[in-house]
C-alpha positions as a Markdown table, in Angstrom:
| # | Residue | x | y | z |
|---|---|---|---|---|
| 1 | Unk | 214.9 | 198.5 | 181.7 |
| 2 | Unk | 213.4 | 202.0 | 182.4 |
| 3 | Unk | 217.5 | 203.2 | 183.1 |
| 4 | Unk | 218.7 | 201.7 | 179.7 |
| 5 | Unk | 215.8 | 203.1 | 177.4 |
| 6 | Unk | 216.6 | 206.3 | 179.0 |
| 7 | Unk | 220.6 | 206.1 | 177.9 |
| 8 | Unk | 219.4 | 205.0 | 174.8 |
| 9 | Unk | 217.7 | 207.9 | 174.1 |
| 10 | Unk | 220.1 | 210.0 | 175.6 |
| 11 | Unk | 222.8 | 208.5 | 173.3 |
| 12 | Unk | 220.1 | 209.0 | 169.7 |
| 13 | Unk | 219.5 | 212.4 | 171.2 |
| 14 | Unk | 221.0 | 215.3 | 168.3 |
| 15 | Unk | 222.6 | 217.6 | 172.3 |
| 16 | Unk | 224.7 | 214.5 | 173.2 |
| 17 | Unk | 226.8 | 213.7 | 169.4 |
| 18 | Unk | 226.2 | 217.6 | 169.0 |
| 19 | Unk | 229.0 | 217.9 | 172.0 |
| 20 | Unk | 231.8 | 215.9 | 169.9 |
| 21 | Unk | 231.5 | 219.0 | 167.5 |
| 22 | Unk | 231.2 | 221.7 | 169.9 |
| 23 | Unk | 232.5 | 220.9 | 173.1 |
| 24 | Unk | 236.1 | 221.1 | 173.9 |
| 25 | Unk | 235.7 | 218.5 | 176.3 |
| 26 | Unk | 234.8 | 215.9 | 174.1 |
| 27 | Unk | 237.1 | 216.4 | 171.1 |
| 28 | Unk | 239.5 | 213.2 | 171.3 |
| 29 | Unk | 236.8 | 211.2 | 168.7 |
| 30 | Unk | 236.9 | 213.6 | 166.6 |
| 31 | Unk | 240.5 | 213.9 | 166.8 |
| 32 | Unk | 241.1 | 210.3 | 165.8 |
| 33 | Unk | 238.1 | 210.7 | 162.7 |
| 34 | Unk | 240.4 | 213.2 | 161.3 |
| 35 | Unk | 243.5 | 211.4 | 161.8 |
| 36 | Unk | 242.1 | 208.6 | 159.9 |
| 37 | Unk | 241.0 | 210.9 | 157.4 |
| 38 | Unk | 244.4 | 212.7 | 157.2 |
| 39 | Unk | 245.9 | 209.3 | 156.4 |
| 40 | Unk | 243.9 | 208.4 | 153.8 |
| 41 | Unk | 244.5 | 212.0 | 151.7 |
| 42 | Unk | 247.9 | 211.4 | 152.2 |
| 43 | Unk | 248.6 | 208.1 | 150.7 |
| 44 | Unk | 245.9 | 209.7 | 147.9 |
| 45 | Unk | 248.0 | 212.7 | 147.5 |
| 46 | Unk | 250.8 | 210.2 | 147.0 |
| 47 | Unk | 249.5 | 208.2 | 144.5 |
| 48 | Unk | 247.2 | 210.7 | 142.9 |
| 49 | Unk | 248.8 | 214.2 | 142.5 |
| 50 | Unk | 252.4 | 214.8 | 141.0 |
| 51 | Unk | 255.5 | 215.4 | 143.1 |
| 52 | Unk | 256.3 | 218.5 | 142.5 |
| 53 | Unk | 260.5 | 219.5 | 142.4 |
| 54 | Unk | 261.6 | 222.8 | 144.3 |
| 55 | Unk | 264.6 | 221.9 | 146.5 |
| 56 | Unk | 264.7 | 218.5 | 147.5 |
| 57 | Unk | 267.4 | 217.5 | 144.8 |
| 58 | Unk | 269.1 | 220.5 | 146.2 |
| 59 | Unk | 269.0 | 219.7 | 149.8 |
| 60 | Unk | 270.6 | 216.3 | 149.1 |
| 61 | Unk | 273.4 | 217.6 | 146.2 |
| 62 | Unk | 274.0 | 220.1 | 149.6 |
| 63 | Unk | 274.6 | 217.4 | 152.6 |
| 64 | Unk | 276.0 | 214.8 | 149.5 |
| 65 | Unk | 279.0 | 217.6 | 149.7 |
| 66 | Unk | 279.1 | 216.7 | 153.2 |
| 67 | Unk | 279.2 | 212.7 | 152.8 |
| 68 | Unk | 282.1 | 213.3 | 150.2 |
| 69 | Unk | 284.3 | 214.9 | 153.2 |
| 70 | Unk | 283.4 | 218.8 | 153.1 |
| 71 | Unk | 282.7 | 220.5 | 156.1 |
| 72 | Unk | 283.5 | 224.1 | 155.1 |
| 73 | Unk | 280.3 | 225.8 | 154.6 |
| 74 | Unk | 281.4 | 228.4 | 151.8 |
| 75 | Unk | 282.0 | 224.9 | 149.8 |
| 76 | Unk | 278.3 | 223.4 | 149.9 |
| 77 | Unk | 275.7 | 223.8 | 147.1 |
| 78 | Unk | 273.5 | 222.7 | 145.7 |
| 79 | Unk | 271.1 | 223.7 | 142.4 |
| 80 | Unk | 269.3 | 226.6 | 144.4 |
| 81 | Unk | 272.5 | 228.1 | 145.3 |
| 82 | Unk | 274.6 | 227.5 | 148.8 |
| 83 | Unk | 273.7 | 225.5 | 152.1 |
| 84 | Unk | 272.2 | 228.3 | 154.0 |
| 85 | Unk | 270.6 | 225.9 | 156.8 |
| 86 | Unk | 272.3 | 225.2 | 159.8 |
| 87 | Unk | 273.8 | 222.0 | 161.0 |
| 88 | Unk | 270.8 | 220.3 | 162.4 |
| 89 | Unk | 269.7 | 220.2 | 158.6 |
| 90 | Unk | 272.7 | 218.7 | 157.3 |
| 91 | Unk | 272.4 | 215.6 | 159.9 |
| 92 | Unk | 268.5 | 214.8 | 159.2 |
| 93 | Unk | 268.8 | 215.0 | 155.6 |
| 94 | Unk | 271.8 | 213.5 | 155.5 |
| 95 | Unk | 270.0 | 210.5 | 156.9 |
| 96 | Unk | 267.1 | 210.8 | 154.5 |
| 97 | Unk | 269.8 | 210.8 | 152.0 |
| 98 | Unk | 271.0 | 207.0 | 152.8 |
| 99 | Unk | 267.5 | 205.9 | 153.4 |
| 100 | Unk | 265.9 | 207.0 | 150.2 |
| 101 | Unk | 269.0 | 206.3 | 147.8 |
| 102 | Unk | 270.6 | 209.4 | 147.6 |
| 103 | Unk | 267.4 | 211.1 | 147.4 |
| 104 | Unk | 266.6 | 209.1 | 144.4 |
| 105 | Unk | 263.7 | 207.3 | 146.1 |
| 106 | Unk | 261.5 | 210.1 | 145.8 |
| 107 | Unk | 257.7 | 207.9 | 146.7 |
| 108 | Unk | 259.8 | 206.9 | 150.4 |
| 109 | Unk | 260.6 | 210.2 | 150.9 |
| 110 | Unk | 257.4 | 211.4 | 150.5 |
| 111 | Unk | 255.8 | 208.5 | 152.8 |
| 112 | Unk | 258.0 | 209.6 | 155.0 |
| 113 | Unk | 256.7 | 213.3 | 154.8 |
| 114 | Unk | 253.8 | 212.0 | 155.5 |
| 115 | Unk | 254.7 | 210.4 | 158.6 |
| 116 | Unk | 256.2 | 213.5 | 159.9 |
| 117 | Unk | 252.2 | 215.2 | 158.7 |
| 118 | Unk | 250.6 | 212.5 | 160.7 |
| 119 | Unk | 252.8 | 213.2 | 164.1 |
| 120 | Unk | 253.0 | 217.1 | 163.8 |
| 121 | Unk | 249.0 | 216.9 | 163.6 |
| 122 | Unk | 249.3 | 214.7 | 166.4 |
| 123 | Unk | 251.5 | 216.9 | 168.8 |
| 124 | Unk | 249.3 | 220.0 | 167.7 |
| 125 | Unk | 246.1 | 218.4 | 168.3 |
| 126 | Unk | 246.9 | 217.6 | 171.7 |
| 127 | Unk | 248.3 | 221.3 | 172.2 |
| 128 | Unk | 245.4 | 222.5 | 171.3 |
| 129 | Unk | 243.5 | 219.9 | 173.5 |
| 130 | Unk | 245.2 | 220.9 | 176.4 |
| 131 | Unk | 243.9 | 224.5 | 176.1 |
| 132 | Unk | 240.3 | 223.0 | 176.2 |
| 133 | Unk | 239.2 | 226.2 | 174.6 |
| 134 | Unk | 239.0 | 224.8 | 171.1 |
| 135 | Unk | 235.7 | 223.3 | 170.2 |
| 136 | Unk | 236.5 | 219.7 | 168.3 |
| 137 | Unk | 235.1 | 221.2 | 164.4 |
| 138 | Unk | 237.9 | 224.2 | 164.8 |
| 139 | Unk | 240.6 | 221.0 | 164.3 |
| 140 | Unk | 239.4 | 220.0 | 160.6 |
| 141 | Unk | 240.5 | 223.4 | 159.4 |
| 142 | Unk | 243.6 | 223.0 | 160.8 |
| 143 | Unk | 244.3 | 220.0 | 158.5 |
| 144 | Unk | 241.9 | 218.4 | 156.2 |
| 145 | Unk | 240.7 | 221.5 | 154.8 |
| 146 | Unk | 244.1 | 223.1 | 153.7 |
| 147 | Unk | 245.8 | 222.1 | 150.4 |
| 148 | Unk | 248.9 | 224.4 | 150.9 |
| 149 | Unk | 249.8 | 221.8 | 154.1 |
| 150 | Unk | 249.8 | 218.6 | 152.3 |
| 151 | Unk | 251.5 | 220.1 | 149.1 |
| 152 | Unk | 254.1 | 221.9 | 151.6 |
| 153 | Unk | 255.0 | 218.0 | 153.4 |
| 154 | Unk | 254.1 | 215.9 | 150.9 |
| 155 | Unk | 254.7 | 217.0 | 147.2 |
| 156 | Unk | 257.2 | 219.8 | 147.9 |
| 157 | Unk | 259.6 | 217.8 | 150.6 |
| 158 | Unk | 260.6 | 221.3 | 151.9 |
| 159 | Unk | 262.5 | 221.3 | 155.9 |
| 160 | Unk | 259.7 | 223.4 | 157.1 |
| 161 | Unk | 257.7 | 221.0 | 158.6 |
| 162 | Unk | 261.1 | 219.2 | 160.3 |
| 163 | Unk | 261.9 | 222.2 | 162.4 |
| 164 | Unk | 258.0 | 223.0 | 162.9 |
| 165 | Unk | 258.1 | 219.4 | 164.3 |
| 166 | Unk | 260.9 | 220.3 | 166.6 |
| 167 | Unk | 258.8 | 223.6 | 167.9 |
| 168 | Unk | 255.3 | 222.0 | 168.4 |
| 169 | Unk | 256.7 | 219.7 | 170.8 |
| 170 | Unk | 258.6 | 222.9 | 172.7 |
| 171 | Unk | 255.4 | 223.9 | 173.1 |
| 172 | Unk | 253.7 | 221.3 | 174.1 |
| 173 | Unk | 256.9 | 220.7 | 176.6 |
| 174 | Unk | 256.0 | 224.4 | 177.6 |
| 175 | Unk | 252.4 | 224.1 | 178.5 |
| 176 | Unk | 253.5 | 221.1 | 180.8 |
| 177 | Unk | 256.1 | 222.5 | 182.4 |
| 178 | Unk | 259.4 | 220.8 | 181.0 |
| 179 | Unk | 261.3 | 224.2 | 180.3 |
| 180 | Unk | 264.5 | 222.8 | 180.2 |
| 181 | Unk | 263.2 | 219.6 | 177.4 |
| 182 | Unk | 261.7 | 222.4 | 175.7 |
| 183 | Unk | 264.6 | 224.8 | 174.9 |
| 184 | Unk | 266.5 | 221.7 | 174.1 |
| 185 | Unk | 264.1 | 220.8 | 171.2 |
| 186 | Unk | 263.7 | 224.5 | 170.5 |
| 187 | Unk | 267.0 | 225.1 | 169.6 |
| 188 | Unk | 267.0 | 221.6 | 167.9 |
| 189 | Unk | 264.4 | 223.5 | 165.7 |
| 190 | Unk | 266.6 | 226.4 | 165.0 |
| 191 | Unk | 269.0 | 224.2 | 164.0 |
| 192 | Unk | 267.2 | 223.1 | 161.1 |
| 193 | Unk | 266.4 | 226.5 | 159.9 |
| 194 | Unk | 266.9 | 229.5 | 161.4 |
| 195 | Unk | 263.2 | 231.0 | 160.8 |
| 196 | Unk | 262.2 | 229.6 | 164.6 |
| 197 | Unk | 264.1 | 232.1 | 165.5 |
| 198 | Unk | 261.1 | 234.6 | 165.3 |
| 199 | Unk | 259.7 | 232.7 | 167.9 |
| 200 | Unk | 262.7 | 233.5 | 170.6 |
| 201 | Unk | 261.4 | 236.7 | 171.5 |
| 202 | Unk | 258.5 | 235.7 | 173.6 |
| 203 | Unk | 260.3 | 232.3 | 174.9 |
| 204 | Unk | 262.5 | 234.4 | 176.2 |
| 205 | Unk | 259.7 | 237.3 | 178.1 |
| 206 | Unk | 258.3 | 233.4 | 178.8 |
| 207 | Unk | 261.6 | 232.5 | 180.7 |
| 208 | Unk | 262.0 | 235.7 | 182.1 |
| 209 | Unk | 258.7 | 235.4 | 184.0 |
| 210 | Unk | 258.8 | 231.5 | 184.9 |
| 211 | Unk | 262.3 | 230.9 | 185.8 |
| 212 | Unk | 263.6 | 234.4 | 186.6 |
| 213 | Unk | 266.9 | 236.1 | 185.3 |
| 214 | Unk | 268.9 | 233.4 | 186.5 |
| 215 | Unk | 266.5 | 230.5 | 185.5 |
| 216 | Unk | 266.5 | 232.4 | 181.8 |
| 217 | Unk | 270.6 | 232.4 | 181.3 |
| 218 | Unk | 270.4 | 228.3 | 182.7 |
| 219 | Unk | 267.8 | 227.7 | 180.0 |
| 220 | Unk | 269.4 | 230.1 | 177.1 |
| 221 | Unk | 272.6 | 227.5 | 177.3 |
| 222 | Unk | 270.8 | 224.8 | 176.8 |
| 223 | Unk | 269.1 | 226.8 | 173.6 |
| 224 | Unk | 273.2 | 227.5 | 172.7 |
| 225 | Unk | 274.8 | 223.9 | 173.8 |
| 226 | Unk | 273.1 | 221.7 | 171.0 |
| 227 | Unk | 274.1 | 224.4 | 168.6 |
| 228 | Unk | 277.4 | 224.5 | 169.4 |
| 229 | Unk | 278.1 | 220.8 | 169.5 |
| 230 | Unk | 276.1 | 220.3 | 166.3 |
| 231 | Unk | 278.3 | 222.6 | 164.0 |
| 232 | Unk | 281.6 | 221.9 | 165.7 |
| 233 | Unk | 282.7 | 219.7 | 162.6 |
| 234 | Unk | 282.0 | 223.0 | 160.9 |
| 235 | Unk | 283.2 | 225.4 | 163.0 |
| 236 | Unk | 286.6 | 223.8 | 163.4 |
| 237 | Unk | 287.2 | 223.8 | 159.5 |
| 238 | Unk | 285.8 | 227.5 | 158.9 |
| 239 | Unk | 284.2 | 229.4 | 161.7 |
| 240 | Unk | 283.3 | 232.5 | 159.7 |
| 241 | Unk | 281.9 | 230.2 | 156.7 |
| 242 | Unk | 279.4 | 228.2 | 158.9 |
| 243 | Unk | 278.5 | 231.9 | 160.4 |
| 244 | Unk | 278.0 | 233.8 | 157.5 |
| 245 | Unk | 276.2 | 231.3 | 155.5 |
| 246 | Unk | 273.8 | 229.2 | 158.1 |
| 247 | Unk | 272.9 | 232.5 | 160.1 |
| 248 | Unk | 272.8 | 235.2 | 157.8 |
| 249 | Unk | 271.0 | 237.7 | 159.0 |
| 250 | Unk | 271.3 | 240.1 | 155.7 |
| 251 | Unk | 270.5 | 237.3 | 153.0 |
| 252 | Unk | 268.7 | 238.4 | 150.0 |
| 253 | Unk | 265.6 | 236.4 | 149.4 |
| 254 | Unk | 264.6 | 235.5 | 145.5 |
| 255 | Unk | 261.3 | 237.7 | 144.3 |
| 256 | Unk | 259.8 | 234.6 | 142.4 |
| 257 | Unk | 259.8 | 232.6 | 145.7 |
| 258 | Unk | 257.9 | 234.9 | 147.6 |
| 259 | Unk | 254.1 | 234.4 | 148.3 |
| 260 | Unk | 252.8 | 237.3 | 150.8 |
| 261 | Unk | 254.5 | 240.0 | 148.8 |
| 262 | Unk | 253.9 | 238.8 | 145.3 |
| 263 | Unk | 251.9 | 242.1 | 145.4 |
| 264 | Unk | 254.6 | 244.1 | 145.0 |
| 265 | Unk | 256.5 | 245.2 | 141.8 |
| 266 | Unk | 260.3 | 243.2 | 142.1 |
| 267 | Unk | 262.3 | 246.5 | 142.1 |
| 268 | Unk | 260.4 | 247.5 | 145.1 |
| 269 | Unk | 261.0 | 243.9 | 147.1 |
| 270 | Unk | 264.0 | 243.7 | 146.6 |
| 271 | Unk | 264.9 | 247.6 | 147.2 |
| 272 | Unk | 267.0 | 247.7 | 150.4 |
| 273 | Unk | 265.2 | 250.3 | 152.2 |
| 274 | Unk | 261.6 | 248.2 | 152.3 |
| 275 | Unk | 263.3 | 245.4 | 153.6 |
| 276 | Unk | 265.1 | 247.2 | 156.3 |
| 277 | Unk | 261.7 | 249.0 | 157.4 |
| 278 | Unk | 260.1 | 245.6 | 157.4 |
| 279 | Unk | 262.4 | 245.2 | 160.1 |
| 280 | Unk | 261.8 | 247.9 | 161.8 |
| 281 | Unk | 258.0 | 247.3 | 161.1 |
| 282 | Unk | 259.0 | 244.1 | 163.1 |
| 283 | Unk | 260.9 | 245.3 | 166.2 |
| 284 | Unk | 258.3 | 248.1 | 166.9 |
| 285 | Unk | 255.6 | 245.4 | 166.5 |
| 286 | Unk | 257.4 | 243.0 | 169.3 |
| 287 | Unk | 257.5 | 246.0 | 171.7 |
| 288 | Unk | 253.9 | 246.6 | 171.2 |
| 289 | Unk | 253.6 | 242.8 | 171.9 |
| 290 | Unk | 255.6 | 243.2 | 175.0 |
| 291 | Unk | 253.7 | 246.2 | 177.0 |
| 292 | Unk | 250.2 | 246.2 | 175.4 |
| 293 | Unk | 249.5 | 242.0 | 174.7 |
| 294 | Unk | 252.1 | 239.6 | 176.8 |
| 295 | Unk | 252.1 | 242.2 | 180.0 |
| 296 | Unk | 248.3 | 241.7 | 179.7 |
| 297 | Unk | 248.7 | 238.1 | 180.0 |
| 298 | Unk | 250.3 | 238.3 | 183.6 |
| 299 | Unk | 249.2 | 241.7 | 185.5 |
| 300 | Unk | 251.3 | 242.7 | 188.0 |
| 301 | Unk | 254.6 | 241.7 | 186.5 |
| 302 | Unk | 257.2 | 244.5 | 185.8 |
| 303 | Unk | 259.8 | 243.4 | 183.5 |
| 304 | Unk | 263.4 | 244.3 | 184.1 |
| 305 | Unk | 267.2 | 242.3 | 184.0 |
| 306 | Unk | 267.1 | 241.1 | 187.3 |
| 307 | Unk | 263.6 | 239.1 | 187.8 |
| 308 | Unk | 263.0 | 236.2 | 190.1 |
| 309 | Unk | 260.8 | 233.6 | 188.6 |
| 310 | Unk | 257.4 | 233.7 | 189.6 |
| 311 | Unk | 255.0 | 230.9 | 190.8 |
| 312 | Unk | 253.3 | 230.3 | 187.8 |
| 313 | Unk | 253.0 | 226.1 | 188.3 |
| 314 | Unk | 249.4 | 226.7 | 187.4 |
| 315 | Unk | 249.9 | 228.5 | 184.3 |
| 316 | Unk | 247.3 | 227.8 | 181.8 |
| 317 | Unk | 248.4 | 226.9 | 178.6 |
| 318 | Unk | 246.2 | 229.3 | 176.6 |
| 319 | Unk | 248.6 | 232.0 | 178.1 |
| 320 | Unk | 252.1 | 230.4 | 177.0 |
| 321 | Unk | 250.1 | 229.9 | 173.1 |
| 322 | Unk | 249.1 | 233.7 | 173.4 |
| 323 | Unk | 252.3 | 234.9 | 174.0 |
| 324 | Unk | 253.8 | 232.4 | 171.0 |
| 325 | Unk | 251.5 | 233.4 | 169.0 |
């Protein structure tokens, strides 16, 4: 008796529900609490707040050119202008074209936007988890607290969150190990849209330290194999095309799209010069990355073209999120 009015009290104690905020041990309730919650704003967003038309009627008039029998790239359009994603994006929405009606079925695309929400939250969650660094209230700002998330899945239908799918679960193949699983769905990513590919620069100091110079080339042909096989209808009908428009490099991005340099007076974005020393603001900031931040990360490695992978079985996964980061 004495034993159960002492759990009792335990339990109604404010330390022991003050741990499933606060202690990263203890964060799967909340976890599920917010997962519920996630799926009730969704269907609410659904019904309650208007879709909201950017390029979803363009991503289907752009793989519709694909259903009628045109594989060369320079030929595929849409509203917004050419198909400038690469194959991986013409297959899935392709798909989502025959399920929702030639794209007419707008409220099942959506719900199944939301679907894709629900399981990216899902894989990150348990990224983060696996860290157990993240106290449990950290996770509702990652989701329930953030308008621009739900209007990027749900009301904007936008391939963002298919290739961030694709990358989460690198990761989360990453922290545990499955290297070779998770440069398979990396470059699956990549193949959606070609933005991932900011994130190949540490994957591949990553590689270079788990699975050595050798390791690294094994796993950078899996990252090229899924590519290759995945635009050879293209490639075959016009190499160059599928090049130039799904991987180009140079592309000039539209002023009244932008968000993080709205800022900025249009002659100056779109002035040649800023753009190329944002990209030089980006190379030198990846080479301050690799000797001051991801050497830190694992002292005593020296980084050069011929490496032999290290034993890093026990690597904790708060160091392979730093370095993607």
């Amino acid at each position: 008796m004495a034993a159960a009015t002492k759990k009792i009290r335990e339990k109604l104690s404010p330390s022991y529900w003050m741990r499933f905020i606060f202690d990263p041990m203890h964060s799967l309730p909340a976890l599920l609490l917010l997962f519920i919650a996630e799926l009730a704003v969704s269907i609410f967003v659904i019904w309650k707040i208007k879709y909201t038309e950017i390029d979803w009627v363009a991503y289907m008039q752009e793989v519709e050119g694909v259903v009628n029998g045109t594989y060369d790239y320079m030929e595929l359009k849409g509203d917004t202008g050419p198909l400038v994603y690469p194959a991986g994006f013409v297959y899935i929405f392709m798909g989502l074209y025959y399920v929702t009606q030639h794209g007419s079925n707008i409220r099942l695309a959506q719900y199944i936007f939301a679907a894709l929400y629900l399981i990216n939250i899902c894989v990150v969650f348990q990224i983060y988890r696996q860290t157990r660094k993240v106290p449990p209230y950290v996770f509702f700002f990652m989701c329930c607290a953030s308008y621009r998330i739900h209007s990027i899945y749900i009301l904007r239908l936008f391939n963002d969150p298919v290739a961030m799918l694709f990358l989460y679960l690198s990761i989360l193949c990453f922290i545990n190990d499955r290297w070779s699983i998770g440069c398979l769905l990396f470059s699956l990513g990549v193949s959606v849209k070609m933005n991932l590919l900011l994130f190949a620069p540490a994957l591949l100091f990553l590689l270079m330290i788990t699975q050595g110079t050798l390791g690294t080339i094994l796993h950078l042909t899996i990252c090229a194999l899924p590519q290759l096989l995945l635009a050879l209808p293209f490639l075959l009908v016009n190499p160059k095309g599928y090049m130039v428009r799904s991987f180009d490099l140079g592309r000039q991005f539209f002023y009244k799209w932008t968000v993080n340099w709205r800022l900025l007076p249009e002659d100056i974005f779109l002035n040649r010069s800023f753009q190329i020393g944002l990209l030089a603001c980006h190379l030198t900031a990846l080479l301050l990355f690799c000797f001051f931040k991801w050497k830190k990360l694992y002292p005593g490695v020296k980084l050069s073209l011929w490496m032999k992978p290290l034993n890093f079985k026990n690597l904790h996964p708060i160091h392979i999120l730093s370095a993607l980061q």
